[in-house]
PQR file with spaces between the fields and no chain letter, atoms N, CA, C, O and H, PARSE charges and radii, in Angstrom:
ATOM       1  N    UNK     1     -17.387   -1.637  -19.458 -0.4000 1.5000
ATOM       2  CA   UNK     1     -16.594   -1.050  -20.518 -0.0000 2.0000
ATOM       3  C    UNK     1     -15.178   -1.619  -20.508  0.5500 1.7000
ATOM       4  O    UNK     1     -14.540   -1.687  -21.558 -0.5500 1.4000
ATOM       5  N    UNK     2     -14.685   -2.019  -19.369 -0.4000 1.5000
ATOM       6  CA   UNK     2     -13.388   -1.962  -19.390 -0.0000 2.0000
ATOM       7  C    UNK     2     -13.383   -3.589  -19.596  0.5500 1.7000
ATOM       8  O    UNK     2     -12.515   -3.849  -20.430 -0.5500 1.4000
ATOM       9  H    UNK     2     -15.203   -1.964  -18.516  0.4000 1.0000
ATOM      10  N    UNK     3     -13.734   -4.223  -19.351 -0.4000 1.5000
ATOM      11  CA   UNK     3     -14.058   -5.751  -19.962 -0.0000 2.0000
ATOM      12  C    UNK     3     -14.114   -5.479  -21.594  0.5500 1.7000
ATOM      13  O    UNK     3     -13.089   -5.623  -22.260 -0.5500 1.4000
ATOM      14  H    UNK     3     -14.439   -4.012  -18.674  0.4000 1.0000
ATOM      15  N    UNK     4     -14.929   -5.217  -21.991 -0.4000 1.5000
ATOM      16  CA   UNK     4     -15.130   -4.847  -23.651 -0.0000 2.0000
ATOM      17  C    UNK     4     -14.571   -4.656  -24.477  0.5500 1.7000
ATOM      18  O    UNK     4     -14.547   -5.094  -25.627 -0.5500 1.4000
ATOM      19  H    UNK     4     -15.761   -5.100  -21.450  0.4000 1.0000
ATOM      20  N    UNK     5     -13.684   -3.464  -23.568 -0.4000 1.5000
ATOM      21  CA   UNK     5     -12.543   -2.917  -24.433 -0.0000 2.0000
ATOM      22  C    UNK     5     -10.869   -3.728  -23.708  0.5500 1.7000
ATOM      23  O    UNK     5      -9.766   -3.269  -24.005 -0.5500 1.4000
ATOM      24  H    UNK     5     -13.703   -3.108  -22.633  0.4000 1.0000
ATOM      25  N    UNK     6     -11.012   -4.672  -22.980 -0.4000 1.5000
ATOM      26  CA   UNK     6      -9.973   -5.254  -22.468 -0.0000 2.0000
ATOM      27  C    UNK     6      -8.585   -4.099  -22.129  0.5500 1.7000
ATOM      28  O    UNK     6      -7.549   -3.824  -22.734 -0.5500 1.4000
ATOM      29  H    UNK     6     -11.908   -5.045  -22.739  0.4000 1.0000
ATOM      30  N    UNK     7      -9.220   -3.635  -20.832 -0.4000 1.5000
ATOM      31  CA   UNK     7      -8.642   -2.920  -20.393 -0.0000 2.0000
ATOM      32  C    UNK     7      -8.075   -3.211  -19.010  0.5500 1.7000
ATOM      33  O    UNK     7      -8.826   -3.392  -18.052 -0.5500 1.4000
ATOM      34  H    UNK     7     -10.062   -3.858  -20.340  0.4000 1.0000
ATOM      35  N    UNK     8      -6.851   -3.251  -18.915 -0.4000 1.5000
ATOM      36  CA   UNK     8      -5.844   -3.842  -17.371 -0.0000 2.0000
ATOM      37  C    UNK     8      -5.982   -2.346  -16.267  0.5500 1.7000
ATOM      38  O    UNK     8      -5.763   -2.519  -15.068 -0.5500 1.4000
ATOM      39  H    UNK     8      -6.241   -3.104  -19.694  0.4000 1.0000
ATOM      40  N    UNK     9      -6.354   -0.924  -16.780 -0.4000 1.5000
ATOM      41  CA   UNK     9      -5.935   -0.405  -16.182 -0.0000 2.0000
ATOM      42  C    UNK     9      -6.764    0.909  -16.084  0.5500 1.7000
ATOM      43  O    UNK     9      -6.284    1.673  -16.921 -0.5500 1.4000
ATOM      44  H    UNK     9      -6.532   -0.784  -17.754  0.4000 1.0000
ATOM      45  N    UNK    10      -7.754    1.486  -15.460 -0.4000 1.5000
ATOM      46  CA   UNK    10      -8.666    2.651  -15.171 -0.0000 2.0000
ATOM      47  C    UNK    10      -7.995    3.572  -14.584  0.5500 1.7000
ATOM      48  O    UNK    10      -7.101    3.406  -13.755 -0.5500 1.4000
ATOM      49  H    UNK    10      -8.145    0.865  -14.780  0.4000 1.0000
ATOM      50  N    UNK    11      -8.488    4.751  -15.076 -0.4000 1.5000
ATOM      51  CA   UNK    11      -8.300    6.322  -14.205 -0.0000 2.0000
ATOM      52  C    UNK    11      -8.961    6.639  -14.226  0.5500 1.7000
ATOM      53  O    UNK    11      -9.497    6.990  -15.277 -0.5500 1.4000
ATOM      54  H    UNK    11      -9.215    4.885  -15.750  0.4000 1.0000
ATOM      55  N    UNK    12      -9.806    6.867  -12.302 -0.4000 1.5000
ATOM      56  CA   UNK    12     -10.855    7.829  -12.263 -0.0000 2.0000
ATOM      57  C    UNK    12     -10.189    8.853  -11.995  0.5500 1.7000
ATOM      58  O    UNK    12      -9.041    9.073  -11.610 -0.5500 1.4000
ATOM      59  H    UNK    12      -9.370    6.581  -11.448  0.4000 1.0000
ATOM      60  N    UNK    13     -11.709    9.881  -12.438 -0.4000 1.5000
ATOM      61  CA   UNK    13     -11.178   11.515  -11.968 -0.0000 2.0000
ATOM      62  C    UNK    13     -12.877   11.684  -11.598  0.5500 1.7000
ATOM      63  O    UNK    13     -13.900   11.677  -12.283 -0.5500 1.4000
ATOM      64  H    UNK    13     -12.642    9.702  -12.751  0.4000 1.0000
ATOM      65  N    UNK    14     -12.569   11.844  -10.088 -0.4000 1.5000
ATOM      66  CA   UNK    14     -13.638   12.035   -9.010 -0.0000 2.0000
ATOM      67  C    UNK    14     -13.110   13.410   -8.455  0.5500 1.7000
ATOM      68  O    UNK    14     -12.061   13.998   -8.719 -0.5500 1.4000
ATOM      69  H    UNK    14     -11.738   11.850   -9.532  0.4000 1.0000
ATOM      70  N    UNK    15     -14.386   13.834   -7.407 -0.4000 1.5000
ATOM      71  CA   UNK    15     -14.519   14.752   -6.258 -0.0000 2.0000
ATOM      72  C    UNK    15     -13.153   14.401   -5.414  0.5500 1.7000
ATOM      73  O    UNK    15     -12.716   13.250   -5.414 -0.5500 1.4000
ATOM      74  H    UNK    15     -15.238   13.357   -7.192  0.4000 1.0000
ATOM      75  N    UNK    16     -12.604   15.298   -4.805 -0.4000 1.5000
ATOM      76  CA   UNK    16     -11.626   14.070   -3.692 -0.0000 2.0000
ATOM      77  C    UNK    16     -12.294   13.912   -2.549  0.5500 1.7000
ATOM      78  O    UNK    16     -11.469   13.269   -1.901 -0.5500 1.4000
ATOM      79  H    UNK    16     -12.958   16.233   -4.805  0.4000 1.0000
ATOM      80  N    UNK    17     -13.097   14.035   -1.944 -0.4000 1.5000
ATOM      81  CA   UNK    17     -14.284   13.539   -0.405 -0.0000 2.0000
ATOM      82  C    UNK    17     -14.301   12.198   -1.227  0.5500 1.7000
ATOM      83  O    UNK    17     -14.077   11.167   -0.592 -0.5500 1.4000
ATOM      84  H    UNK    17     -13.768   14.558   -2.471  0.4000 1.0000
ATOM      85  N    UNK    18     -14.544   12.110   -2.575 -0.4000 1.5000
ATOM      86  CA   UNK    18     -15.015   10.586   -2.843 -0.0000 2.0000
ATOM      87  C    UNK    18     -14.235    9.795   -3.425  0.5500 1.7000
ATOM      88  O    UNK    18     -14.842    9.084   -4.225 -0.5500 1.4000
ATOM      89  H    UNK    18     -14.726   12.947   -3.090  0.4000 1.0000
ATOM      90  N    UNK    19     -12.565    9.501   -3.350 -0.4000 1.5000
ATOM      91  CA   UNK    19     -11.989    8.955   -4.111 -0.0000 2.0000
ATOM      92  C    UNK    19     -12.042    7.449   -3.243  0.5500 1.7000
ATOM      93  O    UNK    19     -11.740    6.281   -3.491 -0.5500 1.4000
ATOM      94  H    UNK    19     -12.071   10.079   -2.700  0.4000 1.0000
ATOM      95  N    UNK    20     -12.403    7.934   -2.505 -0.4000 1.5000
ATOM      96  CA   UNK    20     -11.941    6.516   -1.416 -0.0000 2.0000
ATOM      97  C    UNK    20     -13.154    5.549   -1.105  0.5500 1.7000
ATOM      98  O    UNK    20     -13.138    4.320   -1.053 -0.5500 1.4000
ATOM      99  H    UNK    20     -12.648    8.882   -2.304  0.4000 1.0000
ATOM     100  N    UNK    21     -14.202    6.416   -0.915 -0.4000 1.5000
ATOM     101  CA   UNK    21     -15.535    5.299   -1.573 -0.0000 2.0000
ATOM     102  C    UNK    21     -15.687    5.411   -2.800  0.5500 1.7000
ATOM     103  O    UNK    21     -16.797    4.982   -3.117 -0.5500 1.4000
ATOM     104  H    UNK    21     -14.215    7.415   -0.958  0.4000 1.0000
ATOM     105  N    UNK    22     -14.815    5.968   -4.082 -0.4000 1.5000
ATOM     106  CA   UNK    22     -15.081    5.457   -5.497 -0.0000 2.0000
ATOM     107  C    UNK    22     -14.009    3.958   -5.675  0.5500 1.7000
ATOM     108  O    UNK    22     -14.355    3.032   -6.408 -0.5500 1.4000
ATOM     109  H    UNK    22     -13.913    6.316   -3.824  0.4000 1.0000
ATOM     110  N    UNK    23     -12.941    3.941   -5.024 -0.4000 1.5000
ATOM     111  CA   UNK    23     -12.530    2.990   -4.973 -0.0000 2.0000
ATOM     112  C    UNK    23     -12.691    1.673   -4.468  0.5500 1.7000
ATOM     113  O    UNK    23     -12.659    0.502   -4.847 -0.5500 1.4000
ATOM     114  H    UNK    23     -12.660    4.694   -4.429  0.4000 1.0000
ATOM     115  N    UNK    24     -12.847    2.244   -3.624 -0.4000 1.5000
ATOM     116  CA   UNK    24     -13.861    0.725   -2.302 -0.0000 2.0000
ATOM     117  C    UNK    24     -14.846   -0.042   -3.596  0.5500 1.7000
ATOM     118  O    UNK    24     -14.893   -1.148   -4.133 -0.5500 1.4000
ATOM     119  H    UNK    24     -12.873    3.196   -3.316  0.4000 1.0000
ATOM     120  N    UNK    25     -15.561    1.264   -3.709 -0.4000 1.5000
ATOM     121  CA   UNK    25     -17.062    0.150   -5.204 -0.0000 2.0000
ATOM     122  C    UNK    25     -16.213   -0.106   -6.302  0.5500 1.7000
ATOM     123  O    UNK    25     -16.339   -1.210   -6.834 -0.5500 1.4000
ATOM     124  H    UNK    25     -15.523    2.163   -3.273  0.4000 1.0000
ATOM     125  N    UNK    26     -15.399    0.655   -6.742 -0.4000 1.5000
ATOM     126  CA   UNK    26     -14.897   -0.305   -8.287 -0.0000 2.0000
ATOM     127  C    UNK    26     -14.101   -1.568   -7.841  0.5500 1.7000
ATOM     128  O    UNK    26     -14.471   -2.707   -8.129 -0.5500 1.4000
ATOM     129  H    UNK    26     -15.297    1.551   -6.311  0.4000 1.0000
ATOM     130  N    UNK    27     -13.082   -1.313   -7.183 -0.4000 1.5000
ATOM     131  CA   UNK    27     -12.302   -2.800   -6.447 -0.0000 2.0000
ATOM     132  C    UNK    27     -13.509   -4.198   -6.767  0.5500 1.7000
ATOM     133  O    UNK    27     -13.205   -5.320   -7.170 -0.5500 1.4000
ATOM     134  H    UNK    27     -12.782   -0.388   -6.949  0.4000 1.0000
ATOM     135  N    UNK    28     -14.788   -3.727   -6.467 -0.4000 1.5000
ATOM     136  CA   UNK    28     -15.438   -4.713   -6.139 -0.0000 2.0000
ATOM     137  C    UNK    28     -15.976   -5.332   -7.348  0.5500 1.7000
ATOM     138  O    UNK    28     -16.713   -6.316   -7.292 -0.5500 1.4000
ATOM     139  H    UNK    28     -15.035   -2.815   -6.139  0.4000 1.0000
ATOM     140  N    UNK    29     -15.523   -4.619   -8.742 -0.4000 1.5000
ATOM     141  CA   UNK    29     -16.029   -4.908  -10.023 -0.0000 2.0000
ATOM     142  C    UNK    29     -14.747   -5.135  -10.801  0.5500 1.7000
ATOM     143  O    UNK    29     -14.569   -6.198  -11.395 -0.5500 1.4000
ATOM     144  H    UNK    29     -14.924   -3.820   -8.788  0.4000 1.0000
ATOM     145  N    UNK    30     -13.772   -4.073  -10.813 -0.4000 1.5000
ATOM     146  CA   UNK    30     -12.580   -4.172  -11.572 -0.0000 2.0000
ATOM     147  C    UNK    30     -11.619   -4.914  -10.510  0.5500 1.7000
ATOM     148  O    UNK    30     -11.487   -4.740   -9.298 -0.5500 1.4000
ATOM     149  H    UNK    30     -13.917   -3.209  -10.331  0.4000 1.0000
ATOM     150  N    UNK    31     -10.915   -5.924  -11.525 -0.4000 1.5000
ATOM     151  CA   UNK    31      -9.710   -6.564  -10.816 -0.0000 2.0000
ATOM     152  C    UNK    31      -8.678   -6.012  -11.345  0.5500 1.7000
ATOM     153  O    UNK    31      -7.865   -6.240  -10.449 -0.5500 1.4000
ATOM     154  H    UNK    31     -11.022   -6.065  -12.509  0.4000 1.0000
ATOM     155  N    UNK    32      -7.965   -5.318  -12.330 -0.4000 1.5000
ATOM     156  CA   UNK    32      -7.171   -4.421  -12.920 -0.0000 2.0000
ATOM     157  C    UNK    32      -6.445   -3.405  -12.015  0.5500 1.7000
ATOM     158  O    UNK    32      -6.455   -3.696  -10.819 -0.5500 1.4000
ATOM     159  H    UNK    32      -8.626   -5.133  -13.058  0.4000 1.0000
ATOM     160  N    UNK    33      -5.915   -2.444  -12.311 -0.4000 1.5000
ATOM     161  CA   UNK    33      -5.055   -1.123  -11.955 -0.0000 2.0000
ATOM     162  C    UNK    33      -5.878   -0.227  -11.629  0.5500 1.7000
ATOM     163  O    UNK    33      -6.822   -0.244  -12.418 -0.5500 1.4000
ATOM     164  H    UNK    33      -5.907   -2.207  -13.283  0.4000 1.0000
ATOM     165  N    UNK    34      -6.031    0.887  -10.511 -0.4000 1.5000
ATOM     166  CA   UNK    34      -7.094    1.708  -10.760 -0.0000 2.0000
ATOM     167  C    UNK    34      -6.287    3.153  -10.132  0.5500 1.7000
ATOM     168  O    UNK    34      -5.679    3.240   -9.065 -0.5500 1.4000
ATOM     169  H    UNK    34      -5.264    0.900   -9.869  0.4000 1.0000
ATOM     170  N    UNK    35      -6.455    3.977  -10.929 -0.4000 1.5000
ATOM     171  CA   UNK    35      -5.486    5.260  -10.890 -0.0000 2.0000
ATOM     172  C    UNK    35      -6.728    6.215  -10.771  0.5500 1.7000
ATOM     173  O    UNK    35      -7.545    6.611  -11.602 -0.5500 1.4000
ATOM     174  H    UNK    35      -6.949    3.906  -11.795  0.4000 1.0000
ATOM     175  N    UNK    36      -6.494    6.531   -8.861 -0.4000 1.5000
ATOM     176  CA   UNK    36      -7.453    7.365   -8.711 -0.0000 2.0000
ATOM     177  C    UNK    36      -6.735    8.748   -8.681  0.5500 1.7000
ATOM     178  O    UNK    36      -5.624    9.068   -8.259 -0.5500 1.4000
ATOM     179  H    UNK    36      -5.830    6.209   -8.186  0.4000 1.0000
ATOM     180  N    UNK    37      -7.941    9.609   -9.391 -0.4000 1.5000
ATOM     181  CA   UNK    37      -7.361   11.379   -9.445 -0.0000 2.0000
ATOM     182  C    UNK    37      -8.533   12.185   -8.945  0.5500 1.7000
ATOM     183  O    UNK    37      -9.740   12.202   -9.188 -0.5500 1.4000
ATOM     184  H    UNK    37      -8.844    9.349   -9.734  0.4000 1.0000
ATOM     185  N    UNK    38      -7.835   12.749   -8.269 -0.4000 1.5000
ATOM     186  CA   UNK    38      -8.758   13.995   -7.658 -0.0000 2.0000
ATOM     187  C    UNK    38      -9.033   15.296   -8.648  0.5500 1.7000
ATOM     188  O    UNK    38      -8.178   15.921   -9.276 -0.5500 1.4000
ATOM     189  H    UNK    38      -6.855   12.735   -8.072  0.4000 1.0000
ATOM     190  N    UNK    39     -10.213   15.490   -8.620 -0.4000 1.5000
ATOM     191  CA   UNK    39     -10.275   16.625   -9.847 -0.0000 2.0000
ATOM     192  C    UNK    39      -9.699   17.974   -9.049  0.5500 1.7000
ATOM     193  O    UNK    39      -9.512   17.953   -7.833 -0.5500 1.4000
ATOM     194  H    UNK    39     -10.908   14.983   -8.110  0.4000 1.0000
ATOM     195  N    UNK    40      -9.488   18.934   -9.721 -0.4000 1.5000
ATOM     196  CA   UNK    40      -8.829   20.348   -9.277 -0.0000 2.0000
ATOM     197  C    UNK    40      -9.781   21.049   -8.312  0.5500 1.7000
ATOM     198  O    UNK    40      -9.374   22.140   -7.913 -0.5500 1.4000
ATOM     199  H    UNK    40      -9.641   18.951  -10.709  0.4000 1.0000
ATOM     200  N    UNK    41     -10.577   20.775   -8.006 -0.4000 1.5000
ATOM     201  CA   UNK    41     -12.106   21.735   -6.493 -0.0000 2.0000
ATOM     202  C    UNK    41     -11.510   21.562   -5.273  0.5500 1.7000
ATOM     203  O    UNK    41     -11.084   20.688   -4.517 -0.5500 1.4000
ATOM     204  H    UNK    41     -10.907   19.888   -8.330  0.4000 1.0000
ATOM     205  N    UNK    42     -11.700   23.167   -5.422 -0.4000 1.5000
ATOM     206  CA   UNK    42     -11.752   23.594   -4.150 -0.0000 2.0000
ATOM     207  C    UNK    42     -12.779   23.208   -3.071  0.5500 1.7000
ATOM     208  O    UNK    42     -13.948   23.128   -3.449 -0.5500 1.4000
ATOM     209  H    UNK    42     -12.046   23.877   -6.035  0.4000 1.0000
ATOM     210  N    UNK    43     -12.548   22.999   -1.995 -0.4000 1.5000
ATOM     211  CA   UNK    43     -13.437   22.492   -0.591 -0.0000 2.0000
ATOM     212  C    UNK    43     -13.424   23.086    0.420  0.5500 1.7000
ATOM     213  O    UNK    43     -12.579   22.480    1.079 -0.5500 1.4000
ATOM     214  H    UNK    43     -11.598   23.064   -1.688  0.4000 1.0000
ATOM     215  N    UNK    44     -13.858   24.022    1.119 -0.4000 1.5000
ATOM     216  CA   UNK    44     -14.157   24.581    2.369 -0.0000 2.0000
ATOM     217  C    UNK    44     -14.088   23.663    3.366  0.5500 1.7000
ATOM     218  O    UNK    44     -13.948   22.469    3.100 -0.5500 1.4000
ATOM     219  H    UNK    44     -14.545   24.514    0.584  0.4000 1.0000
ATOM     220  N    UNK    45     -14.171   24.072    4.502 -0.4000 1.5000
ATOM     221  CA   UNK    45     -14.223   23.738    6.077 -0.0000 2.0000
ATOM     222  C    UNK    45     -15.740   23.203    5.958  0.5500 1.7000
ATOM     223  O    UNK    45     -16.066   22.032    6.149 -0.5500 1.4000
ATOM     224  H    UNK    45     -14.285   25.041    4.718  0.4000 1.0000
ATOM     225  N    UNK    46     -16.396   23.993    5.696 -0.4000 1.5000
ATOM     226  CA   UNK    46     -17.708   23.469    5.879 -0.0000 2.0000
ATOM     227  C    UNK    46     -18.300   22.374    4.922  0.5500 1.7000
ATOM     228  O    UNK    46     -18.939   21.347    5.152 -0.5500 1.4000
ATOM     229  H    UNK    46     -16.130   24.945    5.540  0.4000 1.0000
ATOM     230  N    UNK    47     -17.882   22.932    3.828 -0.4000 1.5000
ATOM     231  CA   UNK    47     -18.182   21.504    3.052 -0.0000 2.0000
ATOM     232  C    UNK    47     -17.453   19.779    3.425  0.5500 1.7000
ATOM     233  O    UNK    47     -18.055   18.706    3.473 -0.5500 1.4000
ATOM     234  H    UNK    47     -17.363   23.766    3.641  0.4000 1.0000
ATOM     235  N    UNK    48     -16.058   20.047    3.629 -0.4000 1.5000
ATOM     236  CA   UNK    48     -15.733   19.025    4.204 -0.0000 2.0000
ATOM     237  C    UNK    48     -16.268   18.441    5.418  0.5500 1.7000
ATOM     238  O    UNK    48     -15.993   17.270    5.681 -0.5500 1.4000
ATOM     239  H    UNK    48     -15.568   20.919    3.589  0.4000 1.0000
ATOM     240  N    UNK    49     -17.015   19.143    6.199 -0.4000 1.5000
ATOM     241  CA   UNK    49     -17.602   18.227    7.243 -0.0000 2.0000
ATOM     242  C    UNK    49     -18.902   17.894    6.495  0.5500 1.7000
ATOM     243  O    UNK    49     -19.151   16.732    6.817 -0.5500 1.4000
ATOM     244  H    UNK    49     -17.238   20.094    5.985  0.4000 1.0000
ATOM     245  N    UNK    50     -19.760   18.289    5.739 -0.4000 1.5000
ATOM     246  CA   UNK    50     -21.190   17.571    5.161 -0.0000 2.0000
ATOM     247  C    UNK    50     -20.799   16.512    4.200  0.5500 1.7000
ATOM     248  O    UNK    50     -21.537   15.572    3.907 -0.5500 1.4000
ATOM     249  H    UNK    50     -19.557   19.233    5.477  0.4000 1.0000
ATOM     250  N    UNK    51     -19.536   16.712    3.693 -0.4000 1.5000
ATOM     251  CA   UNK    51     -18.942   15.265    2.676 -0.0000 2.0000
ATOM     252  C    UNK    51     -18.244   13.977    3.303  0.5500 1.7000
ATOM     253  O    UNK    51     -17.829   12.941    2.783 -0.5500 1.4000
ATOM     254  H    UNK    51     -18.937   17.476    3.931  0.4000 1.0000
ATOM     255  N    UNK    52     -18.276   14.493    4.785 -0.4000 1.5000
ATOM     256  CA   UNK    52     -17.683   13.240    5.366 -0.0000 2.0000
ATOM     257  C    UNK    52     -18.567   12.594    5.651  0.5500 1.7000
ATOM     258  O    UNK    52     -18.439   11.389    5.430 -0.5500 1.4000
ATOM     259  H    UNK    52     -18.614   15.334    5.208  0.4000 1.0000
ATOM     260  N    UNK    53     -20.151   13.189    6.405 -0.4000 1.5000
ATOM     261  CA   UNK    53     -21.289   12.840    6.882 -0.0000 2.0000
ATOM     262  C    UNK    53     -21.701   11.969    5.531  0.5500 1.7000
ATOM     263  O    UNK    53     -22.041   10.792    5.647 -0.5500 1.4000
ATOM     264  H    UNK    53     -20.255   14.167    6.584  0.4000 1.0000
ATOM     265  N    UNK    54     -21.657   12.521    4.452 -0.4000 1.5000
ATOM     266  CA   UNK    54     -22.248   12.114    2.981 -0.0000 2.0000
ATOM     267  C    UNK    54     -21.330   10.885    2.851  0.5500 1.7000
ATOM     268  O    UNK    54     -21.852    9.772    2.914 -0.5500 1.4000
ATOM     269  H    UNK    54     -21.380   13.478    4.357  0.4000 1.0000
ATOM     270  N    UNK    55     -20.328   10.973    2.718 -0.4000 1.5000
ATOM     271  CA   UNK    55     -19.553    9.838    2.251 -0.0000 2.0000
ATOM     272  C    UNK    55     -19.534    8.581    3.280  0.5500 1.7000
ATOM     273  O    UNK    55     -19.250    7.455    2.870 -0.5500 1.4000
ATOM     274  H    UNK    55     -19.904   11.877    2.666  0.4000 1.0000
ATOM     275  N    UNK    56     -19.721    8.730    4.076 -0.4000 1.5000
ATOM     276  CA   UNK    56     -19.584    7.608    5.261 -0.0000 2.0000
ATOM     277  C    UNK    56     -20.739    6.908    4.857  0.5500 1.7000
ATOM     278  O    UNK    56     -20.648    5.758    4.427 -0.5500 1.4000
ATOM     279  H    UNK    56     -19.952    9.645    4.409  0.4000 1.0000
ATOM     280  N    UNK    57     -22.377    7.803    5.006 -0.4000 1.5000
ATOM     281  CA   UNK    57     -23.607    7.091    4.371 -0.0000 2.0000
ATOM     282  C    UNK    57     -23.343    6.510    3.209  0.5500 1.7000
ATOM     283  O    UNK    57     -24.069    5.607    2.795 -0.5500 1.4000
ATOM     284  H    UNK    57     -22.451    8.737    5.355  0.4000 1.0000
ATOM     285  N    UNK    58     -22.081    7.020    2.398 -0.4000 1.5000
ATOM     286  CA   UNK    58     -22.526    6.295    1.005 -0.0000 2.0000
ATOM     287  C    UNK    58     -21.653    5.014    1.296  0.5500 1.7000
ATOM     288  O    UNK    58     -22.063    4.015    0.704 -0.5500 1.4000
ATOM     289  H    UNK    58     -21.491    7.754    2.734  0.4000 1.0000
ATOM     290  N    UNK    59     -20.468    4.820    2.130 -0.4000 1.5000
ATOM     291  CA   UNK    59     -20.051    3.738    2.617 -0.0000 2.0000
ATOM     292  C    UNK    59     -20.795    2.557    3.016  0.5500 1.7000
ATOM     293  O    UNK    59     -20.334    1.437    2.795 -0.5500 1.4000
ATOM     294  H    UNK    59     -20.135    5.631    2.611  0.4000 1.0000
ATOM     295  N    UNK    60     -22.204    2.773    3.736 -0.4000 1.5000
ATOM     296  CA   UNK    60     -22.668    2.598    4.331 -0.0000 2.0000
ATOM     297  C    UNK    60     -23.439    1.649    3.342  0.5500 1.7000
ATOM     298  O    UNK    60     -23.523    0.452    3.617 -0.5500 1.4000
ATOM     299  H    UNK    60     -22.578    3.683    3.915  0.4000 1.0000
ATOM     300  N    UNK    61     -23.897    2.061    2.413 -0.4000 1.5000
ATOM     301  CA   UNK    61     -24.675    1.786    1.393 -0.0000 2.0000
ATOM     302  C    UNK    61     -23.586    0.537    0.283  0.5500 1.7000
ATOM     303  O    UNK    61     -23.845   -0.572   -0.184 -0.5500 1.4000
ATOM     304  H    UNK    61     -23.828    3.034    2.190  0.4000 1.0000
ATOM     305  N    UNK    62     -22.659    1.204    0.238 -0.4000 1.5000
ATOM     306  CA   UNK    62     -21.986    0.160   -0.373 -0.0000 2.0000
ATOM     307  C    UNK    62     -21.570   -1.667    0.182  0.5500 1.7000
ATOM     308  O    UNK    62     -21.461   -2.749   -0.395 -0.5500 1.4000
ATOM     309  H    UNK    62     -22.449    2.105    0.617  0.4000 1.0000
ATOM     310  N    UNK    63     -21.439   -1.146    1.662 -0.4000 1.5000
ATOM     311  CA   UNK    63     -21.318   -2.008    2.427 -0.0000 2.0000
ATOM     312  C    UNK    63     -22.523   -3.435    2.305  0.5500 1.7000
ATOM     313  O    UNK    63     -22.531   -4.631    2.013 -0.5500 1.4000
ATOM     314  H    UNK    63     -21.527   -0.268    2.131  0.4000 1.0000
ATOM     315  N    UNK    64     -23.335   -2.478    2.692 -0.4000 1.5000
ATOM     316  CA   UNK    64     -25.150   -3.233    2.304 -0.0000 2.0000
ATOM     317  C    UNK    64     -25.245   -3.998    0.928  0.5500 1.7000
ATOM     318  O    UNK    64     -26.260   -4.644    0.668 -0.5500 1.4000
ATOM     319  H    UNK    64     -23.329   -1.506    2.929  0.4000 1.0000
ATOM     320  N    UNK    65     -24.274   -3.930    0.118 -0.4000 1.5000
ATOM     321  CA   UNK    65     -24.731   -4.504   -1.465 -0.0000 2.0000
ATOM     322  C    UNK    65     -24.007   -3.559   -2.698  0.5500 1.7000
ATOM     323  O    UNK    65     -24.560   -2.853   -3.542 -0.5500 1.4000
ATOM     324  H    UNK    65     -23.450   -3.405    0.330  0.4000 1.0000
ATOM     325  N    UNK    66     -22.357   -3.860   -2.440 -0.4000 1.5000
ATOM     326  CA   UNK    66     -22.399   -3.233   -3.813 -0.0000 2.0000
ATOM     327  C    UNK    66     -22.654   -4.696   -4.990  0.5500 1.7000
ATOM     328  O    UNK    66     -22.090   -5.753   -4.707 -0.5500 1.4000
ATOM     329  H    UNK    66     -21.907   -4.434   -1.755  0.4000 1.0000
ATOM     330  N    UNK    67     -23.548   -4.601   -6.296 -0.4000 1.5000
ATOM     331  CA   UNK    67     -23.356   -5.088   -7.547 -0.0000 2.0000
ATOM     332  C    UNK    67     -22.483   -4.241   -8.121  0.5500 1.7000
ATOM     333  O    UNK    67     -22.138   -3.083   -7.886 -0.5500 1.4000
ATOM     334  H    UNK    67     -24.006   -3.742   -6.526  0.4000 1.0000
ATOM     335  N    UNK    68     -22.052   -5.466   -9.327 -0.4000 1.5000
ATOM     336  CA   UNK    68     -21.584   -4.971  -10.518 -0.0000 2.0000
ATOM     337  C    UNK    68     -22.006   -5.141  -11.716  0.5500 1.7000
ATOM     338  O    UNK    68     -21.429   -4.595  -12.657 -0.5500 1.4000
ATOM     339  H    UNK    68     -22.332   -6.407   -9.518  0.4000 1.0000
C-alpha cells in the first residue's frame, strides 16, 4: 500500500507486547518513517509474561524468513 500510494511515512497502532516485533517485520519491507503507537490496553502481570513467551516465538519466526 504504501508503495502505491507513495508514502515516506507509516503509523502503526499495535498491541504494545508487539510494537517491537511489528517493527523488526515492517523495517524489513518499508524503507520510509515508521511511527509506532501503542493502542490504549490495559495489560496485567500475567498477561505480560504469556506475551513475552508469545512475542519472542513470533521473533523467532520472523527471524526464520520474514517476506515482503
Amino acid at each position: 500500500m504504501a508503495r502505491e500510494n507513495g508514502w515516506n511515512t507509516v503509523i502503526v497502532v499495535t498491541f504494545r507486547p508487539h510494537i517491537s516485533r511489528a517493527r523488526f517485520i515492517l523495517e524489513q519491507c518499508f524503507k520510509g518513517t515508521l511511527i509506532m503507537v501503542a493502542s490504549p490496553t490495559r495489560v496485567g502481570p500475567l498477561r505480560w509474561v504469556y506475551e513475552y513467551g508469545y512475542q519472542t516465538a513470533g521473533y523467532l519466526r520472523a527471524l526464520a524468513g520474514t517476506e515482503c
